[in-house]
C-alpha positions in Angstrom: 112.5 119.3 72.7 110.1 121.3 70.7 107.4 120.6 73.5 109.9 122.5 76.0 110.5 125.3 73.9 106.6 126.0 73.4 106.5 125.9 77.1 109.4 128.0 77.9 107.3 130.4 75.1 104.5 130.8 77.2 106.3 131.8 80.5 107.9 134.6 78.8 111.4 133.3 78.6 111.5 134.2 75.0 109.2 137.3 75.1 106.6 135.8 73.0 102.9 136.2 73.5 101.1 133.7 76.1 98.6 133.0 73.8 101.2 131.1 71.3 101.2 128.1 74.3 98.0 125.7 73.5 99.6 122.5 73.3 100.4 119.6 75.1 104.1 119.7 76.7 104.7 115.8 76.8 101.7 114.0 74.9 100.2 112.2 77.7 96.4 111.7 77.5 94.0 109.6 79.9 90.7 107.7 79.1 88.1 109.4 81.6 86.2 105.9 81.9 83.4 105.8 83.6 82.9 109.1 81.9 80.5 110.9 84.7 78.3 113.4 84.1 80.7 116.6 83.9 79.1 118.3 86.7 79.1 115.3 88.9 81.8 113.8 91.2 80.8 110.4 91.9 84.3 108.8 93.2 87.3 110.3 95.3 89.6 110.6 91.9 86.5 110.8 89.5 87.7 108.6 87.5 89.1 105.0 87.0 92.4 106.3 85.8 93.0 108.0 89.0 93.9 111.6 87.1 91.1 113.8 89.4 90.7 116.3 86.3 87.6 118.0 86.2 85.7 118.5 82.3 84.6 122.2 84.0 85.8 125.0 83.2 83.3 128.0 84.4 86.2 129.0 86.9 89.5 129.4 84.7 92.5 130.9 85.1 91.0 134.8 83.9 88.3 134.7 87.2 89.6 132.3 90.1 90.5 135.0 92.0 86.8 135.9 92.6 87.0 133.2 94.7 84.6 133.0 97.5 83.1 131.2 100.6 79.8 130.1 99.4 78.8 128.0 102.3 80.3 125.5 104.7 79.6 122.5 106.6 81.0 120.9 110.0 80.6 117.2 111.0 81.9 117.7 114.5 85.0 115.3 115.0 89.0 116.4 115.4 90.6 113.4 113.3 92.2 113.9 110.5 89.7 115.1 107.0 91.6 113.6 103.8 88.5 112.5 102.0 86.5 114.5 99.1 83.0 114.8 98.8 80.7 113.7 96.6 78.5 115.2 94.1 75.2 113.1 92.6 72.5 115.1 91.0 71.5 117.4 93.7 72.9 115.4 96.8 76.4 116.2 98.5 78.1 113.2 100.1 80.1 113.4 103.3 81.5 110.9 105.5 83.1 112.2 108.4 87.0 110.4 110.2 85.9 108.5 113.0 83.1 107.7 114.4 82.5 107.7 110.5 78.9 109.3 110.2 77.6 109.7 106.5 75.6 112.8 105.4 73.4 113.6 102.7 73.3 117.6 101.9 70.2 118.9 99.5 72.0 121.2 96.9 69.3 122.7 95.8 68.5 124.3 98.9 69.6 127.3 100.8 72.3 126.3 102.9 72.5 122.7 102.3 70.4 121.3 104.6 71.0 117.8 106.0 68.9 115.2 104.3 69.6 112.5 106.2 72.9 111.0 108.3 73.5 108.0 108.9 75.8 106.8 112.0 77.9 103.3 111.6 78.6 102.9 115.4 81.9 102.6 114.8 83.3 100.2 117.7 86.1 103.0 119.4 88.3 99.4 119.8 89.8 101.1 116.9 90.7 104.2 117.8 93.8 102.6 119.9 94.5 100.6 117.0 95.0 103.2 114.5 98.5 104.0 114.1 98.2 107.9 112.4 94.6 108.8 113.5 91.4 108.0 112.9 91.2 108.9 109.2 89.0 108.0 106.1 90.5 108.9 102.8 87.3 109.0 100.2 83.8 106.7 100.1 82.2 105.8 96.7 78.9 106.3 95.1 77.5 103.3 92.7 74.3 102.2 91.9 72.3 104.5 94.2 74.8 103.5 97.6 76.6 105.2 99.4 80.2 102.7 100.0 82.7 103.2 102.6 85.1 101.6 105.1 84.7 101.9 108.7 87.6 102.1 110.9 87.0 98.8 112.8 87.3 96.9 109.7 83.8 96.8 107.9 82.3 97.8 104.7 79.0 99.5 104.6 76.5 100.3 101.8 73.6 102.7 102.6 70.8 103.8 100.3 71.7 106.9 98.6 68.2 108.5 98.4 67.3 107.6 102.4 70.7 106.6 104.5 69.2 103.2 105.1 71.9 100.4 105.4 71.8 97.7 103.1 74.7 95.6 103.7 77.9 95.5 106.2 80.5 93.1 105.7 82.5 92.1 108.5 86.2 92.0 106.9 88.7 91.5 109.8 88.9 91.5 113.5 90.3 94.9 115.2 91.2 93.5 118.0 94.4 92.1 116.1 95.2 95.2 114.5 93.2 95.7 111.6 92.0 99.2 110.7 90.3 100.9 107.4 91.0 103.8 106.3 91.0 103.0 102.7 88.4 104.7 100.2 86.7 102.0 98.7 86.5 101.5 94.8 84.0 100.5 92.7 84.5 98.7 89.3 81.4 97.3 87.2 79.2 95.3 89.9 82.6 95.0 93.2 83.4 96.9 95.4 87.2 96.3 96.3 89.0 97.2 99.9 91.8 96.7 101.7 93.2 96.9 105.0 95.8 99.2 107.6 97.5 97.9 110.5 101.7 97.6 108.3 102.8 98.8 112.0 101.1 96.1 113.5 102.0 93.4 112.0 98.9 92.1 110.4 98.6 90.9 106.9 97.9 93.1 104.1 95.3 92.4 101.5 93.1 93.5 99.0 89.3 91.7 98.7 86.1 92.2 95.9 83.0 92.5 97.4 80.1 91.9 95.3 78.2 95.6 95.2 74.2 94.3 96.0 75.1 92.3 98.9 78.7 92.9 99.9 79.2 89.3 99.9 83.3 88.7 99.8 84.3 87.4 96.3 87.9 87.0 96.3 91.0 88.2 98.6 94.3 88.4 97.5 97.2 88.8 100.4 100.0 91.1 99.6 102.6 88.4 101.7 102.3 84.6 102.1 102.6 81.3 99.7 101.0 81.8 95.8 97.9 80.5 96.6 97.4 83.2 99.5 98.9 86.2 96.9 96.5 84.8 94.3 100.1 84.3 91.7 98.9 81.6 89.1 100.7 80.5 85.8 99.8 83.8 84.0 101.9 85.5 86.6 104.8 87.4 84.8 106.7 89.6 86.5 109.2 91.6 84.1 112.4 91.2 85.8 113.5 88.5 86.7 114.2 88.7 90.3 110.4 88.7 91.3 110.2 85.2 89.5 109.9 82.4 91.5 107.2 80.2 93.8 106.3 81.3 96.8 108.4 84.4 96.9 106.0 86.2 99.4 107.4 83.4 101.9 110.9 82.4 100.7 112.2 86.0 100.3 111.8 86.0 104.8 113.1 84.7 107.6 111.4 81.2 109.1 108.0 82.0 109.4 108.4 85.9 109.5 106.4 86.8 106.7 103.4 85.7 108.8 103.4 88.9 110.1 105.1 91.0 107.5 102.6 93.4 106.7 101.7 94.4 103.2 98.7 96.0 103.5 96.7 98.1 101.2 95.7 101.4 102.4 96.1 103.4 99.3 94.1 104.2 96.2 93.1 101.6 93.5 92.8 102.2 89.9 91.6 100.1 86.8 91.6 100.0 83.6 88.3 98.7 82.0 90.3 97.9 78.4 92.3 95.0 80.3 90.3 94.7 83.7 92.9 94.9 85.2 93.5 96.6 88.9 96.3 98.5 90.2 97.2 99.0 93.5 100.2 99.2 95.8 101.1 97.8 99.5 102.7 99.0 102.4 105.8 98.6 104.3 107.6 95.2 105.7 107.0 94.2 109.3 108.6 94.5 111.6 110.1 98.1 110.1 113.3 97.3 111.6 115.1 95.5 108.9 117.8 93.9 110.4 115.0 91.4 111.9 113.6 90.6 108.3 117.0 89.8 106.0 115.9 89.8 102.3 113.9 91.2 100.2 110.4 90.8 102.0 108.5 90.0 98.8 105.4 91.3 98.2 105.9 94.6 100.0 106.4 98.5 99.2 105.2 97.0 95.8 102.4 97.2 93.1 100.4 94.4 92.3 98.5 94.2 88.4 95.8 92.0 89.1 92.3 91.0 87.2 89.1 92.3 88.4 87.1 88.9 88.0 89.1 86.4 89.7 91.7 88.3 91.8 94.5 86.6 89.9 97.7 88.9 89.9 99.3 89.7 86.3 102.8 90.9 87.3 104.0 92.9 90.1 106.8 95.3 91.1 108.7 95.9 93.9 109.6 99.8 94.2 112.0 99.0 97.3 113.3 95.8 98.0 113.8 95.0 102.0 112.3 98.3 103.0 114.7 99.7 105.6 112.9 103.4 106.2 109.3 102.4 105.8 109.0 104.4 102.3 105.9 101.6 101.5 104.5 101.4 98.0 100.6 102.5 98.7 100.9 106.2 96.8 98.6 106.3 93.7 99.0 104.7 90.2 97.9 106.9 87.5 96.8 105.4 84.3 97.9 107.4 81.1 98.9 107.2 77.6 102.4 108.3 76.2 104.2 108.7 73.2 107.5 107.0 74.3 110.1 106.1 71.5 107.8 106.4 68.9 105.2 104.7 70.0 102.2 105.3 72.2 102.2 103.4 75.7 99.4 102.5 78.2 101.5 103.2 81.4 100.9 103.9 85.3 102.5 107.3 86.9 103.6 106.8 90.7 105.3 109.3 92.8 106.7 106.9 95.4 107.7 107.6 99.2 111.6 106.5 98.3 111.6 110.1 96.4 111.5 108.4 92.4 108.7 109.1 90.3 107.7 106.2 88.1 106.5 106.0 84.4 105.8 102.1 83.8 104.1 100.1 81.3 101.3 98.9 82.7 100.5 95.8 80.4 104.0 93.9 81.6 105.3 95.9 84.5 108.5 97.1 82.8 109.8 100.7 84.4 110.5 103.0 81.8 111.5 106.6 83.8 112.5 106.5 87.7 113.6 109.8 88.4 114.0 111.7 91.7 111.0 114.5 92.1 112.3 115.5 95.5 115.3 115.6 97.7 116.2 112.3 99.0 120.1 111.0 99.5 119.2 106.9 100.8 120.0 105.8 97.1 122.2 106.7 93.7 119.4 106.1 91.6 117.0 103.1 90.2 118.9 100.5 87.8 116.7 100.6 84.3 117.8 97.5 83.9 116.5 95.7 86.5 114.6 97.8 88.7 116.2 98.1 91.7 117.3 101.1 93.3 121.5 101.8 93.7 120.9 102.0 97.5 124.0 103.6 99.7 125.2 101.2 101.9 125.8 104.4 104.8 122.4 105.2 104.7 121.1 101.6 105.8 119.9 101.7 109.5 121.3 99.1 112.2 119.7 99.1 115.5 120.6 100.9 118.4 122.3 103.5 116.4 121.5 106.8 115.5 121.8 107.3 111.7 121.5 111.0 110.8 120.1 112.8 108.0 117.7 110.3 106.1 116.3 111.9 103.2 113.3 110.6 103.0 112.0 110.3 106.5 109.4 107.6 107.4 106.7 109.6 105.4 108.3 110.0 102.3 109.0 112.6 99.8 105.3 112.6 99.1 102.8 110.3 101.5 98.9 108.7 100.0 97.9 112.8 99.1 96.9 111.9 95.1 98.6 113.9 92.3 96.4 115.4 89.7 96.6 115.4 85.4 95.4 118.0 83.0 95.1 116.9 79.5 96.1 120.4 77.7 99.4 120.2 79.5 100.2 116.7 79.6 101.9 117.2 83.3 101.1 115.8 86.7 100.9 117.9 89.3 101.5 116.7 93.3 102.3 118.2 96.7 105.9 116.9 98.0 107.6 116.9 101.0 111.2 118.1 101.8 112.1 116.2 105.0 115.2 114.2 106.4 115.1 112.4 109.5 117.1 111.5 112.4 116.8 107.1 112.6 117.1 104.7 115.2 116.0 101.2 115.1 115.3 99.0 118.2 114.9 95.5 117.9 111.0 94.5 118.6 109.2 91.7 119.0 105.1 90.5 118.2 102.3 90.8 119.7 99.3 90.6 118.5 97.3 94.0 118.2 100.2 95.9 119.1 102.7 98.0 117.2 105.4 95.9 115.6 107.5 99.2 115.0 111.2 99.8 116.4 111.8 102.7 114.2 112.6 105.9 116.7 112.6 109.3 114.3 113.0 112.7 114.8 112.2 114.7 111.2 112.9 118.4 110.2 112.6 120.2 106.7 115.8 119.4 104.6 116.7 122.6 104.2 115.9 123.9 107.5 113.0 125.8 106.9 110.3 124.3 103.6 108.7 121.2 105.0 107.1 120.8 101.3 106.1 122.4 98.0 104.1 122.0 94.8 105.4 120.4 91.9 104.8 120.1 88.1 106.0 117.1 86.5 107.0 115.7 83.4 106.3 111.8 83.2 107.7 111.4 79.6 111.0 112.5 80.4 111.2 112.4 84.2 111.7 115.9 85.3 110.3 118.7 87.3 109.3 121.8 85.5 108.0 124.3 88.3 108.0 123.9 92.4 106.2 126.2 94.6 107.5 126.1 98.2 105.8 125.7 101.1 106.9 126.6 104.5 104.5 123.5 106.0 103.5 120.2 104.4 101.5 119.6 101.1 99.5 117.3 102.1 96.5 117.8 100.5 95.1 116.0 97.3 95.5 117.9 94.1 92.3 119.2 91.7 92.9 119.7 87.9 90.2 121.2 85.8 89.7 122.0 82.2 90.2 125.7 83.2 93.7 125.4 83.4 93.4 125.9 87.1 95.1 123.7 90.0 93.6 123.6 93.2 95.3 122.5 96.5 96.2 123.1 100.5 98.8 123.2 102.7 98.9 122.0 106.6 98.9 125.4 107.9 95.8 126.1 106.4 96.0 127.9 102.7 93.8 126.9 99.7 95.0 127.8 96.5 94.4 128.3 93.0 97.3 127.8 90.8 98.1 128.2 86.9 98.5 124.7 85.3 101.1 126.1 82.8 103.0 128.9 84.4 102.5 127.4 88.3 101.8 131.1 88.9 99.7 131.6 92.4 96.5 132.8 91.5 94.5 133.0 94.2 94.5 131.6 98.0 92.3 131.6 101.0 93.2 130.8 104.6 90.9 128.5 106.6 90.3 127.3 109.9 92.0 124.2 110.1 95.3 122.8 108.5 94.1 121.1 104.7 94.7 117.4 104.8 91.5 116.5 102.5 91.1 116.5 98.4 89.6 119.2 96.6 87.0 118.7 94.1 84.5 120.4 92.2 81.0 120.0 90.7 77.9 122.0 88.8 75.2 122.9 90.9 71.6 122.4 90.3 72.1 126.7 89.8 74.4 126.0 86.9 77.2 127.3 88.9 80.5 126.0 89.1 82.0 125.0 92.6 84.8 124.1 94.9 84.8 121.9 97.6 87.4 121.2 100.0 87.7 119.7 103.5 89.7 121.4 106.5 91.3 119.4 109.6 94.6 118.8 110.3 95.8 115.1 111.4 97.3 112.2 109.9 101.0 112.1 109.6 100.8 116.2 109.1 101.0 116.2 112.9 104.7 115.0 112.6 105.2 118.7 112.2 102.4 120.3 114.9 105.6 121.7 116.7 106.6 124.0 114.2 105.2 127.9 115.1 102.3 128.4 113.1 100.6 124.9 113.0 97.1 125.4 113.2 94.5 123.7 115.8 92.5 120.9 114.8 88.9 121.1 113.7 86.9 119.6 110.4 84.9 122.1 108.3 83.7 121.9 104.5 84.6 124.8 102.3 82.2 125.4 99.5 83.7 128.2 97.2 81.9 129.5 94.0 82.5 132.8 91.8 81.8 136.0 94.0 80.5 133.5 96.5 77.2 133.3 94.5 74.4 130.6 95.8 71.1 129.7 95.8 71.3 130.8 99.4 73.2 134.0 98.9 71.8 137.6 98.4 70.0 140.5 100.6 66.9 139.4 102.9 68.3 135.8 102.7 66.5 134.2 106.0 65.5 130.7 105.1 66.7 128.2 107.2 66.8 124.0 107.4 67.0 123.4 110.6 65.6 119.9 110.7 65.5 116.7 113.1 68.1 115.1 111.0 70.9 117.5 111.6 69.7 117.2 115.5 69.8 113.6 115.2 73.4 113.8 114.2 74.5 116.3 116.8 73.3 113.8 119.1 75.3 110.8 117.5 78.7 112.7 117.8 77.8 113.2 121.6 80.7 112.0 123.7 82.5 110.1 120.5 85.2 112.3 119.7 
């Protein structure tokens, strides 16, 4: 308790002076492996651990409000933005939602000018395939590529320094469904991807690509016999109810689990110590559950598996027989607690179903499940064997209208990654606060088609906050500070060693927020609804900046009725102090307007 009371010190509940607070609340720490260069953002989380704190601390909590535009960027398309960019040396990486064209921007130049773009060609098959838009959440730099997904199910590498491909790896066929909109992760010399398409049926899975030649290494399915899930002898689940052969086929109907989905859309973390990956999977198919009696192993789950072989270590199942599609594909942050004593290497995962988990990550054993936002579908998760208390009134039957689900489809918080900050030991995340209206209709397969049957109508729980901003506690499982939103957080979350949060709401604010006090410090209204993950980097001026994508989409749309939901539209923000540049200042005239940035108008011609 002494953590709280330094905490409630600094906010003034006690009178106190703010300078007394300079400790950690809960402990936590993080290991900042691959340990970048501090100015640099090489990876959408920056990290292995997932955390997306920022070493930087030029813009703190005594300036942010000088906040400026310091220049922006548009690539042209309307679908969703949820990626970050990324910083190398003096380069800016961009990769834009479908048709998915990659840009290089010079840094160092007034403006930054277009180096180069590369377009993928991205077969529009996919855009009719997609099931909530045409989106791209993050691309990875390694080894002087450029890595990211393509909507039509490939994997391309392009040369950093010239936009040349250098490899593209075929990794499903989109006619039957399959979509990427994964960011892809790189880990020593693999890349490792996975797959969309839980609403149409397909089979989830995660594969290792090897990074020189994108050659396929391994693939693990997230449904099917052992062999197919890559679950060996060394396969040790914690409780006892996710032991067993072949569970990803014996826990379905006859021949269902063929098409029960699984897939693996969400972020992957690792931890170098035990090579170990963690990563989560997606909702059951069909989403009707009364077609799909039991417990529809290995979905809405997390699998710990080994980098090298694919093998799986243990894995969880955060809701068994999925009836509301609450999926298991949110972020695993890796930290380090002190828990009963002890310190504990442990993953931090704000699930759809509304309960944020604190697990041990070595042997899958949940240590806090505690609700971070409203939801009413369950009484709670059962310590001791890891299943939620679900209500039997709030299960769905088809053709009839069950009211008030809280959460809807969407969750309490959807893939939008939380953020850590070491000198507070708190995660911070944007949440939802929706309920939904349910009715199920029985459905049958087809291939490349949605396997769906869920019919929702969704509304802000308390009839006028669709979300908020939340600090959170993962020691002791409990929320310390919200910030409401009238729309949707559904924006990524920034933390950086100035003490200063960064995120966006759908209706278009950026903001600046205190990491201890959660006081607003500073927003900006832009042109679009924020979707995308904020970031932040040095410049080759010394500077420090911060980047953030605008354009609505994605499942933000579910609310494009409500007054006040802004038009679609991608643009990059760049913001620095005063809105200082190396292209800002009196007389500034010096343009870049070069045949690569025509090249690129031309390439979005007609491909929106």
């Amino acid at each position: 308790m002494a953590a709280y009371a330094a905490y409630n010190i600094y906010t003034g509940a006690t009178g106190r002076p703010v300078q007394q607070q300079l400790r950690s609340i809960t402990g936590a720490a993080a290991d900042y492996a691959p340990n970048d260069p501090a100015g640099e953002w090489r990876s959408p989380a920056r990290d292995y651990a997932n955390t997306r704190y920022s070493p930087l601390a030029q813009i703190n909590r005594s300036n942010v409000a000088r906040l400026k535009v310091a220049w922006s960027f548009s690539d042209g398309t309307l679908y969703g933005h949820e990626g970050a960019p990324l910083v190398v040396g003096n380069t800016m990486y961009v990769v834009s939602p479908y048709p998915n064209v990659a840009y290089a921007l010079d840094l160092s130049k007034p403006g930054a000018p277009i180096k180069w773009s590369y377009d993928a060609k991205t077969s529009p098959i996919a855009i009719g395939k997609a099931c909530c838009d045409a989106v791209l959440r993050g691309w990875a730099y390694a080894d002087g590529k450029l890595i990211f997904n393509l909507l039509d199910a490939h994997t391309v590498a392009v040369d950093a320094n010239t936009g040349k491909e250098l490899w593209r790896t075929k990794m499903a066929n989109v006619e039957h469904g399959v979509t990427m909109t994964m960011a892809a992760f790189v880990a020593g010399n693999k890349v490792f991807v996975g797959n969309s398409g839980g609403e149409m049926g397909v089979s989830g899975w995660l594969a290792a690509l090897d990074l020189n030649s994108g050659k396929e290494l391994w693939r693990a399915y997230g449904i099917g016999n052992d062999q197919q899930a890559r679950l060996g002898s060394d396969f040790q689940p914690f409780y006892s109810w996710m032991r067993g052969k072949d569970l990803g086929v014996r826990t379905w109907p006859a021949g269902m689990w063929k098409t029960g989905a699984a897939a693996t859309w969400g972020f992957v973390s690792y931890d170098p110590k035990t090579n170990l990956l963690y990563y989560g999977t997606s909702n059951p198919g069909p989403r009707v559950p009364s077609q799909r009696p039991g417990d529809n192993l290995w979905t809405s789950a997390v699998f710990a598996r080994d980098a090298n072989s694919g093998m799986a270590k243990w894995a969880y199942q955060y809701t068994p027989h999925d009836e509301w599609d609450y999926d298991g594909v949110n972020e695993h942050m890796l930290l380090n607690i002190p828990w009963q004593g002890q310190r504990r290497d442990v993953l931090v995962h704000f699930d759809r179903n509304g309960f944020a988990y604190t697990i041990d990550r070595r042997s899958g054993q949940v240590l806090v499940a505690d609700q971070y936002a409203y939801q009413n579908w369950s009484n709670g998760v059962d310590l001791r064997t890891g299943r939620p208390i679900v209500k039997p009134e709030m299960e769905p039957k088809p053709g009839q209208t069950l009211k008030r689900v809280c959460p809807p489809d969407i969750g309490t918080k959807d893939w939008q990654p939380s953020a850590f900050n070491p000198h507070t030991g708190l995660v911070y995340t944007g949440i939802f606060n929706i309920c939904m209206d349910l009715t199920d209709h029985v459905v049958s397969y087809i291939a490349g088609t949605p396997y769906d049957g869920m019919e929702m109508k969704r509304y802000p729980a308390d009839g006028k906050h669709w979300g908020g901003f939340i600090a959170w506690d993962p020691v002791r499982g409990r929320k310390l500070w919200e910030i409401p939103e009238k729309f949707m957080v559904m924006s990524g979350t920034l933390s950086t060693a100035g003490d200063v949060l960064f995120y966006g709401t759908v209706d278009g604010w950026f903001r600046a927020v205190d990491a201890w006090t959660g006081k607003v410090l500073w927003s900006q209204k832009l042109s679009s609804g924020i979707i995308g993950q904020p970031m932040t980097y040095t410049g080759p001026d010394g500077r420090q900046y911060v980047a953030i994508y605008t354009g609505v989409g994605g499942a933000a749309m579910v609310s494009a009725d409500t007054p006040g939901f802004p038009a679609r539209g991608g643009a990059l923000y760049v913001f620095s102090l005063d809105g200082q540049s190396p292209g800002s200042g009196a007389g500034m005239l010096e343009t870049e307007a070069n045949a690569a940035a025509s090249q690129a108008d031309v390439t979005q011609k007609g491909r929106h």
